[in-house]
N, CA and C atoms of all chains as a GROMACS GRO file, in nm:
protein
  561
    1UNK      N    1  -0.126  -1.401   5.392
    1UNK     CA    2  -0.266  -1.381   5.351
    1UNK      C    3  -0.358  -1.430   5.464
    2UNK      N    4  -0.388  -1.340   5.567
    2UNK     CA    5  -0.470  -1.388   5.669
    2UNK      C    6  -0.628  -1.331   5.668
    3UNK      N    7  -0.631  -1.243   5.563
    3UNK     CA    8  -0.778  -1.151   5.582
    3UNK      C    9  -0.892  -1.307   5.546
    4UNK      N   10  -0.958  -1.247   5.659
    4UNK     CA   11  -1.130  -1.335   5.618
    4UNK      C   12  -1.159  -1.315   5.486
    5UNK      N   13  -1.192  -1.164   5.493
    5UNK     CA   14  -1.268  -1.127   5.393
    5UNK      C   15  -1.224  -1.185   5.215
    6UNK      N   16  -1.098  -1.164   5.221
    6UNK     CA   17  -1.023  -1.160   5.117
    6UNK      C   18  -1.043  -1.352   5.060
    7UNK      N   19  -0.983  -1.403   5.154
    7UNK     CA   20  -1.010  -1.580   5.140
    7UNK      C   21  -1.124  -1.614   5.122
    8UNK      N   22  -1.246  -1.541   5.169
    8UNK     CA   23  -1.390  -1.541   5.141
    8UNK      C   24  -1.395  -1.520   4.987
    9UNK      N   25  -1.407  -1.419   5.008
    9UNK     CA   26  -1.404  -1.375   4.836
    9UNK      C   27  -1.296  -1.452   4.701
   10UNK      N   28  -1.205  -1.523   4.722
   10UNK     CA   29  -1.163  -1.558   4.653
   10UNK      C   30  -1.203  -1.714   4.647
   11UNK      N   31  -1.266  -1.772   4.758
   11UNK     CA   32  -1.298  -1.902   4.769
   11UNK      C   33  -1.438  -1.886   4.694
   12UNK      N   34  -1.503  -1.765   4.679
   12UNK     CA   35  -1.617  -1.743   4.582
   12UNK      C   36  -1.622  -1.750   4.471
   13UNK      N   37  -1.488  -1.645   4.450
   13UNK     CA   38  -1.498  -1.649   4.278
   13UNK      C   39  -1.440  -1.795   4.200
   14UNK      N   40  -1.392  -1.864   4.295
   14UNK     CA   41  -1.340  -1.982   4.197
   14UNK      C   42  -1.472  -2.072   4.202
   15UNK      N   43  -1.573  -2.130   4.299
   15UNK     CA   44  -1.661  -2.147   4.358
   15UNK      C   45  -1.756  -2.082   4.177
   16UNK      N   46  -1.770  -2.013   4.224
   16UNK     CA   47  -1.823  -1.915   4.134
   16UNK      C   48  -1.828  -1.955   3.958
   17UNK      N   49  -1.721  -1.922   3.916
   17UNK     CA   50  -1.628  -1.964   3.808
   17UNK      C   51  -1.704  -2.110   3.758
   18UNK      N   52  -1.642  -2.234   3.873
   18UNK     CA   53  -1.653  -2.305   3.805
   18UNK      C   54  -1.765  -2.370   3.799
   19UNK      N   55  -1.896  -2.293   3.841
   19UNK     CA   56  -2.050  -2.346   3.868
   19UNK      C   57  -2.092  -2.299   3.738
   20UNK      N   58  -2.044  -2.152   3.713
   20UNK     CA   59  -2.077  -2.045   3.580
   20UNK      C   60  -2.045  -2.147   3.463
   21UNK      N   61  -1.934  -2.187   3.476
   21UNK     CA   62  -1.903  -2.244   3.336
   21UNK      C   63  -1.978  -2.439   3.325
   22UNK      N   64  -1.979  -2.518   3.395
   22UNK     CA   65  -2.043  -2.593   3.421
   22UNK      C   66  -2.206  -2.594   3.353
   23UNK      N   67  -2.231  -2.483   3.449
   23UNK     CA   68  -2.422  -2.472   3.423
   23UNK      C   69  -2.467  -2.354   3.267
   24UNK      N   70  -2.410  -2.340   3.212
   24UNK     CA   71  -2.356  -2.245   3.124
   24UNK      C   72  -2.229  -2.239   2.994
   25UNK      N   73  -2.347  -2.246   2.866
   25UNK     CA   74  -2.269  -2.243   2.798
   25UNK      C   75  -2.201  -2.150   2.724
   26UNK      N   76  -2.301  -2.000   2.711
   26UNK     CA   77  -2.214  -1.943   2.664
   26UNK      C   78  -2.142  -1.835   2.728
   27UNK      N   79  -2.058  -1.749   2.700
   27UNK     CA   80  -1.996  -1.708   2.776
   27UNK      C   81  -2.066  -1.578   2.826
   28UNK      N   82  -2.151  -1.496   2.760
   28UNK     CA   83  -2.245  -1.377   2.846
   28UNK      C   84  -2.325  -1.488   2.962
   29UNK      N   85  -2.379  -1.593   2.947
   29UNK     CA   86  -2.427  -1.650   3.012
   29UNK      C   87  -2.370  -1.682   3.166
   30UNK      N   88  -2.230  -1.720   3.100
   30UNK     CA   89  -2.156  -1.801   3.238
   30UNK      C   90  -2.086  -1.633   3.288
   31UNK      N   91  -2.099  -1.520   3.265
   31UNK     CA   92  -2.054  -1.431   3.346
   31UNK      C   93  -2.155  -1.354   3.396
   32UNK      N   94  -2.256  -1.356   3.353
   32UNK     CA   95  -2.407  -1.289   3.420
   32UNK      C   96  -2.465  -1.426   3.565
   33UNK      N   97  -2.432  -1.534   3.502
   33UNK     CA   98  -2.439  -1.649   3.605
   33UNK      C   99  -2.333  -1.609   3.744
   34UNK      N  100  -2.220  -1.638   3.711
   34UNK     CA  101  -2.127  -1.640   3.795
   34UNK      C  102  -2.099  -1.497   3.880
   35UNK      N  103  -2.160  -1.409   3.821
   35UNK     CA  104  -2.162  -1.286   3.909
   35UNK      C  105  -2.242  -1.199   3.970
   36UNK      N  106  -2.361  -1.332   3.996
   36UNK     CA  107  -2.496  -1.320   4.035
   36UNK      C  108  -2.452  -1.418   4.152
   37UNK      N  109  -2.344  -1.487   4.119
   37UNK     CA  110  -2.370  -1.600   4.197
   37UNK      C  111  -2.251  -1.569   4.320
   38UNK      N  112  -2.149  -1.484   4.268
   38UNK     CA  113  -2.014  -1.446   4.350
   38UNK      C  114  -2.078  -1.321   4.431
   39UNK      N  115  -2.165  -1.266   4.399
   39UNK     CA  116  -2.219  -1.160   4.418
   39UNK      C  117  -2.329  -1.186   4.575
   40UNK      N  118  -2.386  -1.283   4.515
   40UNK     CA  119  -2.462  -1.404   4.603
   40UNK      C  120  -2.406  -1.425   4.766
   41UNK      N  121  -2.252  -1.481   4.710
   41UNK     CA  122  -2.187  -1.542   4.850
   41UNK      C  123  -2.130  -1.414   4.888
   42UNK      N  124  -2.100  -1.342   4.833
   42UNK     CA  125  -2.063  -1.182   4.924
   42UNK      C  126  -2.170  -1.165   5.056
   43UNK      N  127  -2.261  -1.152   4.964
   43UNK     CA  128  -2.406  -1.043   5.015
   43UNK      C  129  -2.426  -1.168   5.145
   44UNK      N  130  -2.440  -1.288   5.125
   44UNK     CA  131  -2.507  -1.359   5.249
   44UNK      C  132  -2.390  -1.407   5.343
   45UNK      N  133  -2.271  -1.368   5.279
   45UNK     CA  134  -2.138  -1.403   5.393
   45UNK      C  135  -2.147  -1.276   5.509
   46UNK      N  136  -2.192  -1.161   5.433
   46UNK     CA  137  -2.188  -1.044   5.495
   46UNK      C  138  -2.299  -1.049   5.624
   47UNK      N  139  -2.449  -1.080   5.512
   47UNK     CA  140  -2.578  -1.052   5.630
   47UNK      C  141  -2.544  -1.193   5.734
   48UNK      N  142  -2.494  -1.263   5.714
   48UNK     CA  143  -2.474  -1.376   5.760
   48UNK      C  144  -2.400  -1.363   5.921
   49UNK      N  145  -2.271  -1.304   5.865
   49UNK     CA  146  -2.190  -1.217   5.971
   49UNK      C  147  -2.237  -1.142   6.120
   50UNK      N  148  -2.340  -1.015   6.062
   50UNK     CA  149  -2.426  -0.948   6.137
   50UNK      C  150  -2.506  -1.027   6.172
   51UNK      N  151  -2.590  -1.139   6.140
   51UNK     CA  152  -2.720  -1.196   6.229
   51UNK      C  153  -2.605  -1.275   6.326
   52UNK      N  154  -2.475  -1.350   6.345
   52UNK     CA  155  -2.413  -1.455   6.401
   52UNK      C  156  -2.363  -1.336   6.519
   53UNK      N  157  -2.326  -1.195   6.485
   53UNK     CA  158  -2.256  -1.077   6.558
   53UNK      C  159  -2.312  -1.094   6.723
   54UNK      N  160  -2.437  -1.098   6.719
   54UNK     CA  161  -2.506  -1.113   6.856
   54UNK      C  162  -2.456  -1.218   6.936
   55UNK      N  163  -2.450  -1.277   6.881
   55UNK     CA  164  -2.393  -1.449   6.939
   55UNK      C  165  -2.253  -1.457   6.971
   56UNK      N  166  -2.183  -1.441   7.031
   56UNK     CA  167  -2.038  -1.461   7.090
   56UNK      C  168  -2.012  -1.623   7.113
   57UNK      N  169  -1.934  -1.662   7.075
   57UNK     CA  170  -1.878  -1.813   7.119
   57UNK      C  171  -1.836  -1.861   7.247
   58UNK      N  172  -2.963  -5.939   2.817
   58UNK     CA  173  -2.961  -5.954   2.682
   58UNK      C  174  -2.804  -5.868   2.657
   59UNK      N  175  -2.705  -5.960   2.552
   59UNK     CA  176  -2.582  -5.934   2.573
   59UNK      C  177  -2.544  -5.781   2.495
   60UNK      N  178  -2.474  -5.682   2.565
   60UNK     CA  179  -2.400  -5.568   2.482
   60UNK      C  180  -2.315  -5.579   2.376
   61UNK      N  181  -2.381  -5.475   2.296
   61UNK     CA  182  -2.315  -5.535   2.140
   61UNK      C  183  -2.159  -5.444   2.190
   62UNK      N  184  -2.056  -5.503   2.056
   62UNK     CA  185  -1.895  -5.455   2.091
   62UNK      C  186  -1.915  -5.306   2.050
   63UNK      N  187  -2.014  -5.184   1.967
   63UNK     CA  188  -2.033  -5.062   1.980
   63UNK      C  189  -2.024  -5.001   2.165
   64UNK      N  190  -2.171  -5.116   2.168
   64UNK     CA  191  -2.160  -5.053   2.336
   64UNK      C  192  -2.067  -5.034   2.435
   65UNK      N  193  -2.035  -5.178   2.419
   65UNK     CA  194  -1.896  -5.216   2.479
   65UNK      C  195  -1.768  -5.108   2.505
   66UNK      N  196  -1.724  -5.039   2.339
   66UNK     CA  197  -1.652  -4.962   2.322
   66UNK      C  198  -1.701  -4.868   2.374
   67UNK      N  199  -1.807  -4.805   2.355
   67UNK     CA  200  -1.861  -4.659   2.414
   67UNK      C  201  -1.843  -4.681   2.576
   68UNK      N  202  -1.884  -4.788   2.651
   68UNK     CA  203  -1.845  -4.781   2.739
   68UNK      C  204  -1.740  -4.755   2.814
   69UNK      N  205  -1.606  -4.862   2.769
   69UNK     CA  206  -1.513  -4.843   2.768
   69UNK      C  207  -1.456  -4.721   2.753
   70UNK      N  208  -1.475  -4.636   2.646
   70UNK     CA  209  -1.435  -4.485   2.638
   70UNK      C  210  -1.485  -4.406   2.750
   71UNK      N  211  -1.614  -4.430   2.811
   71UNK     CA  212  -1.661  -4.348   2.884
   71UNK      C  213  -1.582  -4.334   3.043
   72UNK      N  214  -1.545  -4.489   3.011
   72UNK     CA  215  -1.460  -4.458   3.168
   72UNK      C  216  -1.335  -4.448   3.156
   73UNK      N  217  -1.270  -4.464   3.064
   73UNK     CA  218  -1.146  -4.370   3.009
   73UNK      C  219  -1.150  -4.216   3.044
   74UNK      N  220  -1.282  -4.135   2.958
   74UNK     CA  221  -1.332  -4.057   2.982
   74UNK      C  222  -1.296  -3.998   3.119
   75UNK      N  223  -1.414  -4.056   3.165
   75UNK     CA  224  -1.406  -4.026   3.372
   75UNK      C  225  -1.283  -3.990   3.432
   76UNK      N  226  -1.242  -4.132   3.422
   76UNK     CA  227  -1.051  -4.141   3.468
   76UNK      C  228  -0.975  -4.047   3.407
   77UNK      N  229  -1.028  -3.986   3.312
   77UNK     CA  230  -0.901  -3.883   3.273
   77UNK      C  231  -0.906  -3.763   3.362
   78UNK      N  232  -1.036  -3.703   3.353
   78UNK     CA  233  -1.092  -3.641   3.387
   78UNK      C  234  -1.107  -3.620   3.515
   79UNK      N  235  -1.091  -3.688   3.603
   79UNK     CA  236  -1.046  -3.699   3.704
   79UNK      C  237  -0.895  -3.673   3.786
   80UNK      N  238  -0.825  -3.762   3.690
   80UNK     CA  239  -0.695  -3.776   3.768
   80UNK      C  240  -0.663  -3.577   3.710
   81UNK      N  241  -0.698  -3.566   3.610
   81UNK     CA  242  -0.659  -3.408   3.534
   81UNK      C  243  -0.751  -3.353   3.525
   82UNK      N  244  -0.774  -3.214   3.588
   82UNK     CA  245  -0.929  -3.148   3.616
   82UNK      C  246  -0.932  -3.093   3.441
   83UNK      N  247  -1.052  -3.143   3.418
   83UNK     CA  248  -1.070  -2.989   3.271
   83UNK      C  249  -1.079  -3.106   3.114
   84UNK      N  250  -0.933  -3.227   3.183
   84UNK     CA  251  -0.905  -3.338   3.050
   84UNK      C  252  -0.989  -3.371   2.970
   85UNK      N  253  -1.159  -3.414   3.079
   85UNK     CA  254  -1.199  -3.519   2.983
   85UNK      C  255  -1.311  -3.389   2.902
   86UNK      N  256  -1.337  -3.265   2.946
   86UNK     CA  257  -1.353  -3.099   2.856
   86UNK      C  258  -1.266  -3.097   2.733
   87UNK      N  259  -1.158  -3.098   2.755
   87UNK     CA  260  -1.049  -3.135   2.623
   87UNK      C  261  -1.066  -3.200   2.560
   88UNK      N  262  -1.087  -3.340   2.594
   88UNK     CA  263  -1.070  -3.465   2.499
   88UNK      C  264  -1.210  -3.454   2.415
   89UNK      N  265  -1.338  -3.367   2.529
   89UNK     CA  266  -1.467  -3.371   2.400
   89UNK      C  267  -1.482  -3.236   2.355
   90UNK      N  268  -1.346  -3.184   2.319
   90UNK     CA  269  -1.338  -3.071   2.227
   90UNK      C  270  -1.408  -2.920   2.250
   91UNK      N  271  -1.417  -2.945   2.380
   91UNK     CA  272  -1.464  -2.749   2.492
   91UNK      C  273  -1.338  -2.721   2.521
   92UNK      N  274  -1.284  -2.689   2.452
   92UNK     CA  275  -1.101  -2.627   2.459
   92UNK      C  276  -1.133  -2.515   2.623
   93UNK      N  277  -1.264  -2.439   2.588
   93UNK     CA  278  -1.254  -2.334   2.694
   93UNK      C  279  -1.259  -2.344   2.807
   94UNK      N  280  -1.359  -2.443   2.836
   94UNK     CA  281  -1.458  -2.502   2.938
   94UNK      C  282  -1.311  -2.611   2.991
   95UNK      N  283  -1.263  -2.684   2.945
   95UNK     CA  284  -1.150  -2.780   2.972
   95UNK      C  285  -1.026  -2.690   3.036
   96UNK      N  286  -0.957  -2.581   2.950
   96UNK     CA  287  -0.872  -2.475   2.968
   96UNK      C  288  -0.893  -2.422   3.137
   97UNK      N  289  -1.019  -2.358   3.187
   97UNK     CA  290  -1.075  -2.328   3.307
   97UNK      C  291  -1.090  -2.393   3.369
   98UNK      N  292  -1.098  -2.501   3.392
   98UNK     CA  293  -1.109  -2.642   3.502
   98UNK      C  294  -0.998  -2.698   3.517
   99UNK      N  295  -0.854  -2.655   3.401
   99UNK     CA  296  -0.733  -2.711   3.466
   99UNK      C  297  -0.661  -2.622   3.494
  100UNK      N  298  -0.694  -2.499   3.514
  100UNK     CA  299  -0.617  -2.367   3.584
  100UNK      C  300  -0.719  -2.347   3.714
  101UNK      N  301  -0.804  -2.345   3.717
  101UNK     CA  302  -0.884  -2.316   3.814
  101UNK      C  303  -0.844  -2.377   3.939
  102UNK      N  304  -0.882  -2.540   3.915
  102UNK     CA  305  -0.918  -2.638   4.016
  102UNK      C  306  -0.778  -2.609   4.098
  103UNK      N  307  -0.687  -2.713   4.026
  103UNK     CA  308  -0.541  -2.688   4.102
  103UNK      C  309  -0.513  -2.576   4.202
  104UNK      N  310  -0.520  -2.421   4.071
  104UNK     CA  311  -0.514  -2.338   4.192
  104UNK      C  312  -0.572  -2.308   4.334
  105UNK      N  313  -0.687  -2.342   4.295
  105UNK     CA  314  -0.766  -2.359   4.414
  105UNK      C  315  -0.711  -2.448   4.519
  106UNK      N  316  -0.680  -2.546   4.454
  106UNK     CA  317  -0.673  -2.673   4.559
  106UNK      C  318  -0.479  -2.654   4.603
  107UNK      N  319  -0.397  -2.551   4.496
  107UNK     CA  320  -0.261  -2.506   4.578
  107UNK      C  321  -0.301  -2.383   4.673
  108UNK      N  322  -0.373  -2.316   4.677
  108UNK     CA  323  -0.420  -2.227   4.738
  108UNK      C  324  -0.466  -2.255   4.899
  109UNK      N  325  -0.540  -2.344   4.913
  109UNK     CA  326  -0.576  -2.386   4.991
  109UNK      C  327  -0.425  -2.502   5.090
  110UNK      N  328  -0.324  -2.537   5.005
  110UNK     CA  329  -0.219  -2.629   5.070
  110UNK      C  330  -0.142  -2.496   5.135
  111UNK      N  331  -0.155  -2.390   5.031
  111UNK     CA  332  -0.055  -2.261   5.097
  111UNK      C  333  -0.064  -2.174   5.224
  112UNK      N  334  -0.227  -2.212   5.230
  112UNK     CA  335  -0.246  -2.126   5.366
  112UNK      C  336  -0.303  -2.231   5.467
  113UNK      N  337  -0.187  -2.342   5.438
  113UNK     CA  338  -0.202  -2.466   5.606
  113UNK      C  339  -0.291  -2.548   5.629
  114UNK      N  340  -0.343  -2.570   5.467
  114UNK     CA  341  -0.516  -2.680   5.497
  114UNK      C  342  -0.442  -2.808   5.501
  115UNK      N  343  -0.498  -2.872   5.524
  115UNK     CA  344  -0.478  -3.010   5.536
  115UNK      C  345  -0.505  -3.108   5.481
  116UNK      N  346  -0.451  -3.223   5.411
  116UNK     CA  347  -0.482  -3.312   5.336
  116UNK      C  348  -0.545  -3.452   5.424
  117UNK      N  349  -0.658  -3.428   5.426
  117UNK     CA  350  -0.702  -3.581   5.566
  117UNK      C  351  -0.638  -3.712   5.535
  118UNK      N  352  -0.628  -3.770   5.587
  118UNK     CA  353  -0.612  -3.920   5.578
  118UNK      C  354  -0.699  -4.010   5.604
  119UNK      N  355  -0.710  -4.120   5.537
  119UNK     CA  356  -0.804  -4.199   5.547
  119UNK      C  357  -0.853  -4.299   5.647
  120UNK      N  358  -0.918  -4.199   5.774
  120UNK     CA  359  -0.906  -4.261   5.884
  120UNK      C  360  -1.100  -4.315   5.890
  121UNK      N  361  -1.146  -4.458   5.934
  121UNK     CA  362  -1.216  -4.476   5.856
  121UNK      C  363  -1.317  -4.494   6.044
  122UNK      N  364  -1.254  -4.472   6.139
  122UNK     CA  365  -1.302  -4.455   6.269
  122UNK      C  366  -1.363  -4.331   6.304
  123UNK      N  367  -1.333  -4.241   6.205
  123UNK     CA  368  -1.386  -4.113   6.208
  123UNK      C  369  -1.421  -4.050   6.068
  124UNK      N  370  -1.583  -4.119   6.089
  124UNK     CA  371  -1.641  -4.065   5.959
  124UNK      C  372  -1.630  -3.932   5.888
  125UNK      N  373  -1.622  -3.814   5.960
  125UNK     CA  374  -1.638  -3.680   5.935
  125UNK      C  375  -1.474  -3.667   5.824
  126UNK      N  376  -1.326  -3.720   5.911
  126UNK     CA  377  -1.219  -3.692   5.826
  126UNK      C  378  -1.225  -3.811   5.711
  127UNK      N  379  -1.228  -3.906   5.727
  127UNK     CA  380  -1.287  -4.014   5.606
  127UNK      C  381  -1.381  -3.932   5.497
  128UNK      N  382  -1.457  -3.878   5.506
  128UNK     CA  383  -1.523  -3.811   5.408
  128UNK      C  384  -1.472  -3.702   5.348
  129UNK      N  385  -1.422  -3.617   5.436
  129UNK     CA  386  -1.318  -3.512   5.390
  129UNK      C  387  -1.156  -3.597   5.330
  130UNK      N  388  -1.147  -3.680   5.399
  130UNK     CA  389  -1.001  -3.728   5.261
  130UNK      C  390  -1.082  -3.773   5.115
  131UNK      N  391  -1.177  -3.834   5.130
  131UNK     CA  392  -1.264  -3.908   5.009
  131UNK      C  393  -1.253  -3.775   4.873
  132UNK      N  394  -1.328  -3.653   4.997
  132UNK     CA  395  -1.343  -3.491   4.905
  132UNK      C  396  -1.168  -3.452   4.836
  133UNK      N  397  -1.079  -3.457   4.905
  133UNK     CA  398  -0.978  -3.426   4.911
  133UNK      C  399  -0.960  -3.511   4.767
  134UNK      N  400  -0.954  -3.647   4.764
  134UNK     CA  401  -0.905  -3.695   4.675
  134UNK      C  402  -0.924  -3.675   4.532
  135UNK      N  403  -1.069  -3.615   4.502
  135UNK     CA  404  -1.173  -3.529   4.455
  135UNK      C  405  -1.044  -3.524   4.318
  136UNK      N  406  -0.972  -3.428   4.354
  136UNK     CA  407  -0.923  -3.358   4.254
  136UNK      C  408  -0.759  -3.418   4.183
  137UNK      N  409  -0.740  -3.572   4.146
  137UNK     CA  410  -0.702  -3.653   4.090
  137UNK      C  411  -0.555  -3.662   4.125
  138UNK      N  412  -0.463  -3.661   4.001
  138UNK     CA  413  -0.342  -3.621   4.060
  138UNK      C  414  -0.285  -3.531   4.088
  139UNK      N  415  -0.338  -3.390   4.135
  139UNK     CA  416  -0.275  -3.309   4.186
  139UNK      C  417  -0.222  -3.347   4.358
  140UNK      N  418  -0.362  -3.448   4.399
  140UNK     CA  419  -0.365  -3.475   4.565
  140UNK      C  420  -0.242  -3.540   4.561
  141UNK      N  421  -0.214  -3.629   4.467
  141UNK     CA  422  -0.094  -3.750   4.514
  141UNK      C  423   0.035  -3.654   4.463
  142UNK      N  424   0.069  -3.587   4.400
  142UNK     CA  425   0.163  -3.479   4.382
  142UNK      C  426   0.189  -3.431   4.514
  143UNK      N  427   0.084  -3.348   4.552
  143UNK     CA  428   0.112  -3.247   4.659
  143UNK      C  429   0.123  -3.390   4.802
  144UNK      N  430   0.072  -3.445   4.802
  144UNK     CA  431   0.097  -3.535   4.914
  144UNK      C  432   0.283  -3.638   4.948
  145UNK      N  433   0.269  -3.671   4.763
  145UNK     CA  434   0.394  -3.768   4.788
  145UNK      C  435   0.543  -3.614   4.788
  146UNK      N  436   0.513  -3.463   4.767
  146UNK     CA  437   0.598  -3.358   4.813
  146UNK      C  438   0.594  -3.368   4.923
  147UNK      N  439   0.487  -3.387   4.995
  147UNK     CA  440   0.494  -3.367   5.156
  147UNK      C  441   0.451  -3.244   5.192
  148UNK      N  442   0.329  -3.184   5.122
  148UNK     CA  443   0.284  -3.077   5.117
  148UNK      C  444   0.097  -3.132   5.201
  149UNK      N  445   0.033  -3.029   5.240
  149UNK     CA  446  -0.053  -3.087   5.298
  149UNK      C  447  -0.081  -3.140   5.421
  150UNK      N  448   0.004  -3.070   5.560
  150UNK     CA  449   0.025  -3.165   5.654
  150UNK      C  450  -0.080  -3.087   5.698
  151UNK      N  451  -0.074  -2.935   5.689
  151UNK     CA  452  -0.177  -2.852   5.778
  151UNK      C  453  -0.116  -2.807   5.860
  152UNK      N  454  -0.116  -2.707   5.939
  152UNK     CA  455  -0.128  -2.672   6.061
  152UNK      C  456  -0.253  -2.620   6.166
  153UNK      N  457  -0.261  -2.688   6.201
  153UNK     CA  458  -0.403  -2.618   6.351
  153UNK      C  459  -0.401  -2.530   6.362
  154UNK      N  460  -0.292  -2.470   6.422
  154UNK     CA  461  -0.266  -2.326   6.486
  154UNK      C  462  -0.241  -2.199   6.414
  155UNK      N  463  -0.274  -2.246   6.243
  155UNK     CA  464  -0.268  -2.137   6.170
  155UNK      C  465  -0.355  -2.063   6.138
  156UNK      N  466  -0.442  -1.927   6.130
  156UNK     CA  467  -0.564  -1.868   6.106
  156UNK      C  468  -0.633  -1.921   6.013
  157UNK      N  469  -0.541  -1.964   5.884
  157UNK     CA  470  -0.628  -1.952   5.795
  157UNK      C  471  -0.616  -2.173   5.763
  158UNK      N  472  -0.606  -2.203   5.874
  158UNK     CA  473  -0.612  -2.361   5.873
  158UNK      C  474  -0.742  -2.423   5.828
  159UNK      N  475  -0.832  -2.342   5.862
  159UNK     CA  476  -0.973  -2.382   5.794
  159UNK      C  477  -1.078  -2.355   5.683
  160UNK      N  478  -0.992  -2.253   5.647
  160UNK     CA  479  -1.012  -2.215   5.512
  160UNK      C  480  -0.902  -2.278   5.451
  161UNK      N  481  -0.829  -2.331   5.452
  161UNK     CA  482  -0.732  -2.448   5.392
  161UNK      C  483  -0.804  -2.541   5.366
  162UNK      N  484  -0.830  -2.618   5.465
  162UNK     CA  485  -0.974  -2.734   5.422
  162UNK      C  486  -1.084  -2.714   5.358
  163UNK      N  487  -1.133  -2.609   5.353
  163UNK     CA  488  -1.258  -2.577   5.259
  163UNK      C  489  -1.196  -2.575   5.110
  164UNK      N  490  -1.058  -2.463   5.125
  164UNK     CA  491  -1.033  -2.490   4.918
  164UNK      C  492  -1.020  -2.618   4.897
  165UNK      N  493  -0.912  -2.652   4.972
  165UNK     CA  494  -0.896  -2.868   4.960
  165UNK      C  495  -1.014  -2.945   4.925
  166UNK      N  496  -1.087  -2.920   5.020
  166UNK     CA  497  -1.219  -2.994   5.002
  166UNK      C  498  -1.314  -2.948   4.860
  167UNK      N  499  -1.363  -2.855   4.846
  167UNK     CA  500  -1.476  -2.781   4.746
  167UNK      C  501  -1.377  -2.816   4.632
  168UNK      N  502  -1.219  -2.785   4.617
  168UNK     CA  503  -1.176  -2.822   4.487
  168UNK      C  504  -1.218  -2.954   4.449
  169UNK      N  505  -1.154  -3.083   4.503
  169UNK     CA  506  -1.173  -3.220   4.526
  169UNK      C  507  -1.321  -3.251   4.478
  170UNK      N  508  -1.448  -3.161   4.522
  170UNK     CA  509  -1.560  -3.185   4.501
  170UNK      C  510  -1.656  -3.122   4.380
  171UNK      N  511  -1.559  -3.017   4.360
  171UNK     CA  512  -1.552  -2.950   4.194
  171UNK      C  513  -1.503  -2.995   4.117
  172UNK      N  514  -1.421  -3.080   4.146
  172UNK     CA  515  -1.381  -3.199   4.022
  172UNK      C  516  -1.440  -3.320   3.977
  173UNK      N  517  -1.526  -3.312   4.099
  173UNK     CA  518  -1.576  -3.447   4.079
  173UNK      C  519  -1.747  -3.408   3.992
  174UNK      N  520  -1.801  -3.281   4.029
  174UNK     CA  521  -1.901  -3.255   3.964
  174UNK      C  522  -1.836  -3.219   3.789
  175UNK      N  523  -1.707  -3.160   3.800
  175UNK     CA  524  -1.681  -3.185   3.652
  175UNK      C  525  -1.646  -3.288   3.569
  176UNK      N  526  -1.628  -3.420   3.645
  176UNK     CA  527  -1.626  -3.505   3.549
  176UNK      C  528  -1.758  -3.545   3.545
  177UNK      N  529  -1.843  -3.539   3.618
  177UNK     CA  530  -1.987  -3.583   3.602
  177UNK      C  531  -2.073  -3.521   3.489
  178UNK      N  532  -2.012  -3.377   3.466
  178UNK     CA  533  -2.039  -3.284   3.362
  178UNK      C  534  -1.996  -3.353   3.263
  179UNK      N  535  -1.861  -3.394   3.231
  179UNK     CA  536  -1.821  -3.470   3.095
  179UNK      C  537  -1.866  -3.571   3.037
  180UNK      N  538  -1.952  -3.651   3.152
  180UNK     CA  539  -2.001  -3.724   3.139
  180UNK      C  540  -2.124  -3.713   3.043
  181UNK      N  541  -2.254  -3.634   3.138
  181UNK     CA  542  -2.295  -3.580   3.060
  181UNK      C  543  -2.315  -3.544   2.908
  182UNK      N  544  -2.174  -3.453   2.896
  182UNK     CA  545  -2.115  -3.418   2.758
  182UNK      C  546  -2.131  -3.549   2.653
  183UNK      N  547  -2.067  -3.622   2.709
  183UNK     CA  548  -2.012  -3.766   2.638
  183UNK      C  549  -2.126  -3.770   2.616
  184UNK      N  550  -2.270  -3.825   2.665
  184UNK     CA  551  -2.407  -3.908   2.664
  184UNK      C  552  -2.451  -3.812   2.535
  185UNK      N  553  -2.427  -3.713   2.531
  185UNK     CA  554  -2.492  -3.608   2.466
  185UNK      C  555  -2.627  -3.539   2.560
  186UNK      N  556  -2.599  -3.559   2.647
  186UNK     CA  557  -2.732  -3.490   2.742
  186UNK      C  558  -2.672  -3.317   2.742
  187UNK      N  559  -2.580  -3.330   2.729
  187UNK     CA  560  -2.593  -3.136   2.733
  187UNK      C  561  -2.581  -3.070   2.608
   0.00000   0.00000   0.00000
């Protein structure tokens, strides 16, 4: 299991998960939460990506 | 002005509480009767935190000359007895040179530190603040 992407995304949804259920009690709640919120670290891992792209190490 | 033996006891439970809850992600959810909420914090965390031993993260040690891994073992420890399980296996050494070596430390770490905001949650629970 070497993909970025994939370890990204799964380090989200647990990330995710356990913020949803925490801040949230019921359960439409903690899945409209948590997939706003997994949804969240996608979208800014991504734009995140492209603004760093210019920049070489 | 002295704590009556109610308090006393409530206290006492509360850090029972903690400590459970701690050493076992989800326990002290269980013990105040969120079967669901408890159920998801002791499948979750672990996996997370075996997830992260599987792809070469590293378990820090408590080196106290170097604040940055000192804080990251502190996180590490986060997540109760699963750390001393996977540590006294001999699991956790890490490797450097593996791709996904640093995303090893992040599940290690964020689990460790998701446990610790969930017992703070139980806590909570307990006070009746939630």
């Amino acid at each position: 299991m070497q993909s970025h992407l994939l370890l990204m995304a799964i380090f989200a949804f647990f990330v995710s998960l356990v913020f949803a259920v925490i801040a949230k009690d019921e359960p439409r709640d903690q899945l409209r939460f948590g997939s706003l919120m997994f949804g969240g670290f996608l979208a800014s891992a991504v734009v995140l990506g492209w603004l760093m792209y210019p920049f070489p190490l | 002005m002295r704590a009556t033996a109610a308090e006393e006891t409530q206290s006492g439970t509360l850090v029972l509480l903690c400590l459970a809850s701690w050493i076992i992600p989800g326990a002290g959810h269980l013990w105040l009767g969120r079967r669901a909420k408890g159920l998801i914090f002791l499948v979750a965390l672990p996996l997370m935190f075996a997830i992260g031993v599987a792809i070469r993260g590293r378990l820090f040690p408590f080196e106290l000359s170097d604040p940055l891994v000192g804080l990251a073992a502190l996180a590490d420890l986060g997540i109760g007895a699963v750390y001393f399980i996977a540590s006294s296996l001999g699991y956790g050494g890490g490797d450097v040179r593996a791709v996904t070596y640093e995303y090893g430390n992040a599940f290690l770490i964020v689990a460790g530190l998701l446990n610790m905001l969930v017992v703070i949650d139980a806590y909570d629970v307990a006070l009746g603040r939630k």
